[in-house]
GUKENU-202075 format. One record per residue (C-alpha): chain; x, z, y; residue number from 1. Coordinates in nm, 3 decimals. Layout:
N
<loba kette="A" X="X" Z="Z" Y="Y" nr="NUM"/>
...
//
This chain:
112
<loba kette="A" X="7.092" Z="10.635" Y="8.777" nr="1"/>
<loba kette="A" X="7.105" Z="10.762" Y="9.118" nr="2"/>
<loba kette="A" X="6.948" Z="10.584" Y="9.400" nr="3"/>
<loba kette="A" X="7.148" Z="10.403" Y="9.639" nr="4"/>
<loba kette="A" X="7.037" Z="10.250" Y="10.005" nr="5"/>
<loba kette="A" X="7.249" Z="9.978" Y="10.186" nr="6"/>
<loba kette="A" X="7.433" Z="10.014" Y="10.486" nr="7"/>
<loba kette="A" X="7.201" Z="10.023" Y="10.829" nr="8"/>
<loba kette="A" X="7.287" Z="9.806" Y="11.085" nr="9"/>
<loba kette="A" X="7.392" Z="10.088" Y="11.282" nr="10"/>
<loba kette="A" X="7.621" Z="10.241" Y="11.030" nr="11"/>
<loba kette="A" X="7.781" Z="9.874" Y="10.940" nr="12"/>
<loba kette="A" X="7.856" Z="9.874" Y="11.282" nr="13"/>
<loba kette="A" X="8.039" Z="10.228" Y="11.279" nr="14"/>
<loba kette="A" X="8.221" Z="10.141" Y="11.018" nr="15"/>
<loba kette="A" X="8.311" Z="9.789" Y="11.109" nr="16"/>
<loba kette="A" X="8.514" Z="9.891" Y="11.391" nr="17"/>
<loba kette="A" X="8.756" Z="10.115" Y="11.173" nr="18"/>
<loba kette="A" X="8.782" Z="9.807" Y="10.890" nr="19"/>
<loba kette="A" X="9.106" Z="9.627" Y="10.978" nr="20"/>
<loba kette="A" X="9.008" Z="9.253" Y="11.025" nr="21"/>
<loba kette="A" X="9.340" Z="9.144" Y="10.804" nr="22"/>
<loba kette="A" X="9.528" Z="8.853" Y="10.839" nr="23"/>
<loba kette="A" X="9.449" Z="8.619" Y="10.563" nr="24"/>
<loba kette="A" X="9.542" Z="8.267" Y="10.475" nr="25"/>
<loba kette="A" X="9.354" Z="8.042" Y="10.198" nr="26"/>
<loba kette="A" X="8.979" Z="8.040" Y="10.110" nr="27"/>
<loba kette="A" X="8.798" Z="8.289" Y="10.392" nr="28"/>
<loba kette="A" X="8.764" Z="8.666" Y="10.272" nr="29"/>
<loba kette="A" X="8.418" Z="8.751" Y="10.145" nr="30"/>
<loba kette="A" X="8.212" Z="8.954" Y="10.374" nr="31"/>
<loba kette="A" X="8.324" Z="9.325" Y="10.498" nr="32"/>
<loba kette="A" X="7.988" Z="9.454" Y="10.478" nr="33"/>
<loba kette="A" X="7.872" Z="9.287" Y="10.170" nr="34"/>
<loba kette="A" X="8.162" Z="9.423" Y="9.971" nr="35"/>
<loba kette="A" X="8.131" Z="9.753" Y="10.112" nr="36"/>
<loba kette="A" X="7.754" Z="9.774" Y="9.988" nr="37"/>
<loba kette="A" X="7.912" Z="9.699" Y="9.632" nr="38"/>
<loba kette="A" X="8.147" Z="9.953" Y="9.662" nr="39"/>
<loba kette="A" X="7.910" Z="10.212" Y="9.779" nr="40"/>
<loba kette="A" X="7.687" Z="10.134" Y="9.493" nr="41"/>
<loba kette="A" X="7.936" Z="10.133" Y="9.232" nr="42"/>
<loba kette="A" X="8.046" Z="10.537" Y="9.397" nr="43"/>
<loba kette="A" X="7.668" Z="10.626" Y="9.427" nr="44"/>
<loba kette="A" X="7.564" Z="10.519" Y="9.084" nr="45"/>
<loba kette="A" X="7.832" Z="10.558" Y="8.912" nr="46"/>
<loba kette="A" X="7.826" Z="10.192" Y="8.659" nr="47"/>
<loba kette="A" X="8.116" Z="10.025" Y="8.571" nr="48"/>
<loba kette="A" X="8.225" Z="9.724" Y="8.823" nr="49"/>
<loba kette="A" X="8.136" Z="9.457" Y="8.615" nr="50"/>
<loba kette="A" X="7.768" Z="9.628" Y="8.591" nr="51"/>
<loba kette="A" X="7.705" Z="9.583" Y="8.990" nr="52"/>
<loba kette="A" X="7.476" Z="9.366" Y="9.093" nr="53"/>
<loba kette="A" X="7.573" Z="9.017" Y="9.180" nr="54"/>
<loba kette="A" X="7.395" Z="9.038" Y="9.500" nr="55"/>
<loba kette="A" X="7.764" Z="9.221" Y="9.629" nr="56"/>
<loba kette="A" X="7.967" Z="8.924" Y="9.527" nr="57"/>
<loba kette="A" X="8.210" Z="8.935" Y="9.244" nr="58"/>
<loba kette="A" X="8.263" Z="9.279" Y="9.107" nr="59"/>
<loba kette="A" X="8.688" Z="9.142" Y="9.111" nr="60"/>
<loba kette="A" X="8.662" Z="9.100" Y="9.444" nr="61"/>
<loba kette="A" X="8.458" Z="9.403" Y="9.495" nr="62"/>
<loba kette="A" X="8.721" Z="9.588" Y="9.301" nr="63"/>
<loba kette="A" X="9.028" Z="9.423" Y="9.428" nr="64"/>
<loba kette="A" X="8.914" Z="9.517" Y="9.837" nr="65"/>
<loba kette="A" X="8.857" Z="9.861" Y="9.713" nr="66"/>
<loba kette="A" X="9.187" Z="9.890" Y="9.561" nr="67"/>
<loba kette="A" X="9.300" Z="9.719" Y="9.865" nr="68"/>
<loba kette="A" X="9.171" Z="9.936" Y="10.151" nr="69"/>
<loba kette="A" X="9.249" Z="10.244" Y="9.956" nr="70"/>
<loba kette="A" X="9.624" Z="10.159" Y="9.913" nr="71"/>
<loba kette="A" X="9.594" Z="10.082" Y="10.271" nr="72"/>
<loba kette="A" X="9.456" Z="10.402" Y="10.375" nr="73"/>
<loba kette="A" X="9.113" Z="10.283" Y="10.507" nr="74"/>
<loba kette="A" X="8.901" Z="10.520" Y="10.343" nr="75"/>
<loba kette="A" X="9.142" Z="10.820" Y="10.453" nr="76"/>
<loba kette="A" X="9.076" Z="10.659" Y="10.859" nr="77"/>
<loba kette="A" X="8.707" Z="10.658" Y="10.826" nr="78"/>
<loba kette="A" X="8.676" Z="10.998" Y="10.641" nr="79"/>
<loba kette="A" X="8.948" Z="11.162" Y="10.982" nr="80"/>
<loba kette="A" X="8.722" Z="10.944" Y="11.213" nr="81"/>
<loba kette="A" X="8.377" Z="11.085" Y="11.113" nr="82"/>
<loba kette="A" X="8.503" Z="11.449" Y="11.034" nr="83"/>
<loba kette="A" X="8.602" Z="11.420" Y="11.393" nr="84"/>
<loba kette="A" X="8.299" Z="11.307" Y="11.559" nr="85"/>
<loba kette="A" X="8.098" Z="11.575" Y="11.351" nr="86"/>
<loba kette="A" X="8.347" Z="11.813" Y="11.463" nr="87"/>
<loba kette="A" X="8.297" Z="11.734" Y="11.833" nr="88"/>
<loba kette="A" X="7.923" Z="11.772" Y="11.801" nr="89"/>
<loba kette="A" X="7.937" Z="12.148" Y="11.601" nr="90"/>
<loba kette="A" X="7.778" Z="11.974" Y="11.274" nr="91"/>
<loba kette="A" X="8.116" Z="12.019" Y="11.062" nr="92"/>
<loba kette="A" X="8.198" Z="12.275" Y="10.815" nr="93"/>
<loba kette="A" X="8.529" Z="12.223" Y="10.732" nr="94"/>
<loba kette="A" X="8.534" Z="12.416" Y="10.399" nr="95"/>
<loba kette="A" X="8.258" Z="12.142" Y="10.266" nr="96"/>
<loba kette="A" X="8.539" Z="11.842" Y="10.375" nr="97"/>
<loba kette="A" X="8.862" Z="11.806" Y="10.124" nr="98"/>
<loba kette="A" X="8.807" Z="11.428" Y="9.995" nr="99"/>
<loba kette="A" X="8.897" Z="11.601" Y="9.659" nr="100"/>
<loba kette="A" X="8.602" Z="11.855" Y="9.676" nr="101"/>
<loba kette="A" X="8.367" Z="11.565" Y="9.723" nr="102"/>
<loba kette="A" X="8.526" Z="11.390" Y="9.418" nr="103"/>
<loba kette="A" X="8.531" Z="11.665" Y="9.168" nr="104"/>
<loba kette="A" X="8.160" Z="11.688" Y="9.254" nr="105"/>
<loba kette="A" X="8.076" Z="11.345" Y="9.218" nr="106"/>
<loba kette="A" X="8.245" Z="11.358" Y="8.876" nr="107"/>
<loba kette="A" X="8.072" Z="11.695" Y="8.791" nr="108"/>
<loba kette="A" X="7.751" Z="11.518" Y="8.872" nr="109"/>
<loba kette="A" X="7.773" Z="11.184" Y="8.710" nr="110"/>
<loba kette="A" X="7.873" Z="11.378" Y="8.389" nr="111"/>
<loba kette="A" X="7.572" Z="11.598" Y="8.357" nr="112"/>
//
């Protein structure tokens, strides 16, 4: 299994500023950052959602936000917005960058 390392305080708050704060009703939303550290893991490792650790809250909900945020187009934002900033700084090469690239080689790798 891969390794995986949680979010640093400096990245959460990177990212937190891009995460759209919602407007919810009922029983309060489980925590951004928390469920984004489940999601990560559950990329990075490759297990099944039910299989992450309980330490990320309920793999449902885990799932559920994911689904969420990528029907939303959150993922798409933060990919443009950090593209960008590498871009600005001359650390991008764009041929390394399609979303689907990075996908077919996460699946590539997870298989072997």
């Amino acid at each position: 299994m891969a390794s995986y390392r949680e979010l640093t305080d400096l990245q959460w708050h990177r990212l937190s500023q891009l995460i759209p704060a919602g407007s919810w009703t009922g029983r309060p939303r489980a925590d951004h950052r928390q469920t984004l550290n489940g999601m990560l893991f559950v990329i990075r490792t490759g297990c099944r959602w039910r299989d992450m650790p309980e330490r990320y809250g309920s793999h449902i909900t885990v799932w559920r936000r994911f689904q969420e945020w990528n029907n939303d187009g959150v993922f798409h934002r933060l990919w443009r917005t950090f593209l960008g900033q590498l871009d600005e700084i001359g650390r991008l090469e764009w041929q390394h960058c399609s979303p689907e690239r990075l996908m077919q080689r996460g699946r590539t790798s997870q298989a072997a």
